[in-house]
ROKEPA-31586 format. One record per residue (C-alpha): residue in one letter; x, y, z. Coordinates in steps of 0.02 Angstrom, whole numbers, plus 32768, in hexadecimal, padded with zeros to 4 digits. Example, Ala and Ser with C-alpha at 12.3 -4.5 7.8 and 13.67 -1.06 7.14 Angstrom:
<sites>
a82677F1F8186;s82AC7FCB8165;
</sites>
This chain:
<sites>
x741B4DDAEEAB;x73EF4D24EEAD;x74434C78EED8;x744E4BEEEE63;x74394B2CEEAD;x74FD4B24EE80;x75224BADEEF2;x75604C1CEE5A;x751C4CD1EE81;x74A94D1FEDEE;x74634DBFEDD8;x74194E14ED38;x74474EB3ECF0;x73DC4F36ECB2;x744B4F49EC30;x73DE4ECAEBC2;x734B4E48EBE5;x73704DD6EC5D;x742E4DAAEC2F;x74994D13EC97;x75204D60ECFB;x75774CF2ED60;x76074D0FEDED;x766A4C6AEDAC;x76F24C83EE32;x770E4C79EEEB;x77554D1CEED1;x77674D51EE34;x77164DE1EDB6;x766B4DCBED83;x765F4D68ECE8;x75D84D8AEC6D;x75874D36EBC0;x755B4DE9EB79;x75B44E6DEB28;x75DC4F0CEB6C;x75414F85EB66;x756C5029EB20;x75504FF1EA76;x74AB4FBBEA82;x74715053EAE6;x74D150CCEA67;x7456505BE9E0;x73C95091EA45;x73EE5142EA66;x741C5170E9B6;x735C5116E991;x7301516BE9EA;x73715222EA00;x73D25222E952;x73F052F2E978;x7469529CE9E4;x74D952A9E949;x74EB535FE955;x75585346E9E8;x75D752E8E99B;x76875346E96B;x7709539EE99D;x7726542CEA1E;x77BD548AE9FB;x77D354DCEA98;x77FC5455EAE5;x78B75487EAA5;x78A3553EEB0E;x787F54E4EBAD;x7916545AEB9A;x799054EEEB86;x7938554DEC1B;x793454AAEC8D;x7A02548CEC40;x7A2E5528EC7D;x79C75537ED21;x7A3B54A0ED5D;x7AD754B9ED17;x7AC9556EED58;x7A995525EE0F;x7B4254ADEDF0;x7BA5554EEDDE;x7B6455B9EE6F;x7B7C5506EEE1;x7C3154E9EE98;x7C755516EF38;x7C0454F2EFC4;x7BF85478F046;x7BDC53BCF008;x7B2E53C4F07C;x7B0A5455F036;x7B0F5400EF93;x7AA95369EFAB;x7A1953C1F006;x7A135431EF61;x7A1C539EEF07;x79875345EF52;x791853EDEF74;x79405438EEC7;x79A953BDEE53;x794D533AEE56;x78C453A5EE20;x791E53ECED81;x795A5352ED50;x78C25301ED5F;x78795375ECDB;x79035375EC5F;x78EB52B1EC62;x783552CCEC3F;x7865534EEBB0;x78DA52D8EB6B;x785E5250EB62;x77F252C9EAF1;x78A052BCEA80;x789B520BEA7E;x77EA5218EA4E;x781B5277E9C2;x77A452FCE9F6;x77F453AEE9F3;x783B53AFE93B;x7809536DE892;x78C0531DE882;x78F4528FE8D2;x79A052BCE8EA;x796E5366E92D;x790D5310E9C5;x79AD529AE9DC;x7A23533DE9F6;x79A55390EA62;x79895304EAC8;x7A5752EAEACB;x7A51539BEB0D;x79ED538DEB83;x7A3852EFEBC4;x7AD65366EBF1;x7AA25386ECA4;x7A7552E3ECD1;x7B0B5292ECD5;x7ADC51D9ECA1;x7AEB51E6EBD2;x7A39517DEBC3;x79E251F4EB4A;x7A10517AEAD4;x79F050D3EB10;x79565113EB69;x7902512EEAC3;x79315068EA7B;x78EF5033EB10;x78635094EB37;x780C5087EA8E;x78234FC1EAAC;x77B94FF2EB46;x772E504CEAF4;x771F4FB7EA78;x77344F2EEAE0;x77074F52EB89;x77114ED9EC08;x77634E5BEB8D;x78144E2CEC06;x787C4E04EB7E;x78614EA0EB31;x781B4F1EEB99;x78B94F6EEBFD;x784E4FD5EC7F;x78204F2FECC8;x789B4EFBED51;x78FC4E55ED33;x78C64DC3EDA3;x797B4DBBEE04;x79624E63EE1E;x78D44E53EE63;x78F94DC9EEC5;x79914E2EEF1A;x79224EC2EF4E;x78904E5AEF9D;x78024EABEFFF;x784F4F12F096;x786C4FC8F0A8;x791E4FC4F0B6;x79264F6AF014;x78A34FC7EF9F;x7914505AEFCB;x79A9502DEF9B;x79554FF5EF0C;x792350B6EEE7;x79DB50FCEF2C;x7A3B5080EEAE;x79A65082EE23;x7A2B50CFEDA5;x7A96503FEDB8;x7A0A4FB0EDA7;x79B6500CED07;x7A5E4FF6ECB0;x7A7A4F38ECE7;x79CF4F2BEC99;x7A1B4F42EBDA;x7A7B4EADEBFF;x79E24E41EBFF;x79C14E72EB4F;x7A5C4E87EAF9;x7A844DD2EB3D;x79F84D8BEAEC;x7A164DFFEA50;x79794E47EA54;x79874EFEEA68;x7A464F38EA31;x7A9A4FC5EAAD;x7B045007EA29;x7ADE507AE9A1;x7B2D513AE947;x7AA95182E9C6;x7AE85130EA6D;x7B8C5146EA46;x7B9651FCEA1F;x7B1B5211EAC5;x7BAE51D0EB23;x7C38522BEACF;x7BDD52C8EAE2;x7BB652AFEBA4;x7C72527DEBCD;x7CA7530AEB88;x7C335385EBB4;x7C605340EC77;x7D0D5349EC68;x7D035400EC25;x7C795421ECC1;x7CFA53D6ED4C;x7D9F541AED0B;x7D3654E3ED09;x7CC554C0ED85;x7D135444EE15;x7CE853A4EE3E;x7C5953F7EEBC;x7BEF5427EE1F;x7BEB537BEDDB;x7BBF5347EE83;x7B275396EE87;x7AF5536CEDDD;x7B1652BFEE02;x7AB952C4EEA2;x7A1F530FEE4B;x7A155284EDC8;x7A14520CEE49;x7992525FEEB1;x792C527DEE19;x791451CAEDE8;x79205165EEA7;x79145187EF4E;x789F522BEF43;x77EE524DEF27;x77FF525FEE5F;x784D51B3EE5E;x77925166EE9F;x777A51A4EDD7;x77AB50F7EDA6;x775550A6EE28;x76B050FCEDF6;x76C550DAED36;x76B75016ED32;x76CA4FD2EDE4;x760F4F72EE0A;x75C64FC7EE9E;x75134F9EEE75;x74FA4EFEEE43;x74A74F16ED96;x75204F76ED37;x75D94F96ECF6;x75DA504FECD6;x75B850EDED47;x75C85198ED33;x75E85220EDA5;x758B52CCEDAD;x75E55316EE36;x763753BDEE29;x76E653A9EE06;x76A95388ED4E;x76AA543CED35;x776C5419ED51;x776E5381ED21;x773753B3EC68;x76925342EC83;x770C529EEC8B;x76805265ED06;x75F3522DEC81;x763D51ABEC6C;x75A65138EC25;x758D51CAEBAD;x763751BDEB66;x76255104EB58;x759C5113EAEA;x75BE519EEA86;x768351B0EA7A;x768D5233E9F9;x763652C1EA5C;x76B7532AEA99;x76C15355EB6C;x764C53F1EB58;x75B35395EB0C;x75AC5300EB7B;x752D535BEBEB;x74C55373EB61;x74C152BAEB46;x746F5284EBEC;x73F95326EBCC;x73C052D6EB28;x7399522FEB6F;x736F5253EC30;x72F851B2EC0F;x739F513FEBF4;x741F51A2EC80;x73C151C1ECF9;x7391510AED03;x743D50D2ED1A;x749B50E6EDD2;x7502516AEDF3;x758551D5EE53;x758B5275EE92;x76215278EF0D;x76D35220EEE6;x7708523CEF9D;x766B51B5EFC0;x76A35153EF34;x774A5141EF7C;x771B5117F02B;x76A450A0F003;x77375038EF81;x77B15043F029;x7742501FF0A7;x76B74FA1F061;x770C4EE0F079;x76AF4E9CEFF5;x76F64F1FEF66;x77AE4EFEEF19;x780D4EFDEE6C;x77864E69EE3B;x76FF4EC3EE45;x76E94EDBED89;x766A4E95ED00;x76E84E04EC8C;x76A94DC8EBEE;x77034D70EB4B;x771E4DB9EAA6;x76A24D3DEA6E;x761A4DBEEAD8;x76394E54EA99;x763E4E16E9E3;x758D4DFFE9C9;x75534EACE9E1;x751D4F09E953;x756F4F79E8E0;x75805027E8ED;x75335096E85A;x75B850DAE7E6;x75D85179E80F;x75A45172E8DC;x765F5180E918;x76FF51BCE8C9;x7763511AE89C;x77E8513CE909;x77705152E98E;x771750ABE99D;x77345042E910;x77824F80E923;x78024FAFE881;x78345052E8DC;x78E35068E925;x78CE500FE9DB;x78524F8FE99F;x78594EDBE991;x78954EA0E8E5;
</sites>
């Protein structure tokens, strides 16, 4: 890290030779002049490794462990349906969060389009698999995370990316970056705002719509057989899952800059056996269309390029360091403009299915 005579902190990335990146606020995210890097290294690899094609497709099984995780929980919400409300959030956090963290990581393979040839056929699955969590997102997580993949660290379009009043809010203290986590549901849906305001990335659609009728109905069914104790614990889990909890450091390790020359980490820890390898996260960055079960064999391929990058092997560290370290909050995320990220280069026809990664595909800028 250097110091500029104007007192604007610089450092360069590894990512490519010697680009600017500057800090252009007091405290604000870290604004760069270059686009986002998995394209360039997915270039590279496919270069130099081009059996890295052999990886990309489909796993079906995927399906078989969404309707094992599905009814895992829901069976859990039964046997709890009549216990003690502590009872039920200690499950929650100890086991819950745990299955509910996975079905969101199998229903991001859906929204990858990854399990069946169809399109539709991942949709329903993913709707499915939704069931037990509550929140109906499957839907709106897939517009929104395919603007991700293509325009990553672009704030008018990339939704993973907190908004600035947001961050603002939550500031740089324990107490705050926890609440953060507790309510993190609640600020990832204020976040849609920010683009269907501006008309850039529209909420509604067939998909969205019949993801919410579905989970209304599926809730109402659960609470008028089940009690209101079984939805507590399935909304307790979701919660859990995706804040305050060791799996929620997951999106603190995917894109938050804790080394100062790069965007992207991934995590090698153990809970990616049960987390269906959601932790290579620069590997699925580069190469979206390999399904969870061959993202191992990426970094294998090209120890030369992964092993280079930083790394995590424990989320409980991960999450202790985002509480406790002063200098780490909602800002502390690479910002570029659309302008950036258009001058990469274009994929080869044929690298990714369209819906995938493609700028005409459903969740892309038009």
């Amino acid at each position: 890290m250097s110091d500029d005579p104007s007192g604007s902190r610089t450092f360069l990335s590894r990512e490519m030779p010697a680009p600017e990146l500057i800090l252009r606020e007091t405290d604000g995210f870290i604004e760069v002049n270059f686009p986002e890097p998995h394209r360039s290294r997915c270039l590279d690899i496919l270069r130099r490794h081009p059996e890295v094609r052999k990886l990309f497709g489909r796993n079906p099984a995927t399906a078989l462990y969404i309707a094992a995780a599905v009814a895992l929980q829901l069976g859990i919400a039964y046997a709890l349906r009549g216990a003690p409300w502590w009872w039920i959030v200690a499950a929650g956090w100890a086991v819950g969060a745990v299955l509910s963290h996975t079905l969101f990581c199998l229903y991001h393979e859906c929204a990858h389009h990854l399990v069946f040839p169809r399109k539709s056929h991942n949709h329903l699955l993913g709707v499915f698999a939704n069931l037990p969590l509550v929140i109906p997102s499957y839907a709106s997580f897939c517009v929104y995370h395919l603007k991700h993949h293509q325009y990553q660290g672009d704030y008018e379009l990339d939704a993973d990316m907190a908004t600035r009043w947001e961050a603002r809010l939550i500031g740089h203290s324990i107490l705050g970056k926890a609440l953060w986590q507790l309510l993190f549901p609640f600020f990832q849906c204020l976040r849609s705002l920010r683009f269907s305001r501006a008309r850039r990335i529209p909420f509604l659609n067939r998909w969205v719509i019949l993801n919410m009728g579905l989970q209304l109905l599926f809730l109402a069914v659960l609470i008028w057989l089940w009690g209101p104790r079984a939805f507590l614990y399935l909304l307790v889990s979701f919660f859990f899952s995706v804040g305050f909890h060791p799996l929620g450091a997951r999106w603190i390790q995917e894109h938050f800059v804790l080394r100062e020359d790069q965007e992207t980490y991934s995590y090698y820890g153990p809970m990616n056996r049960i987390a269906v390898n959601i932790g290579y996260h620069n590997e699925h960055h580069d190469f979206p269309f390999v399904p969870w079960n061959r993202l191992p064999a990426i970094k294998a391929l090209a120890p030369e390029v992964y092993d280079a990058l930083h790394s995590h092997r424990s989320w409980l560290r991960v999450w202790k360091e985002f509480l406790t370290n002063d200098n780490l909050s909602l800002f502390s995320r690479v910002a570029r403009d659309a302008i950036s990220n258009r001058t990469r280069q274009a994929m080869p026809k044929g690298t990714y299915a369209a819906s995938t990664f493609d700028e005409t595909a459903e969740g892309a800028a038009g």
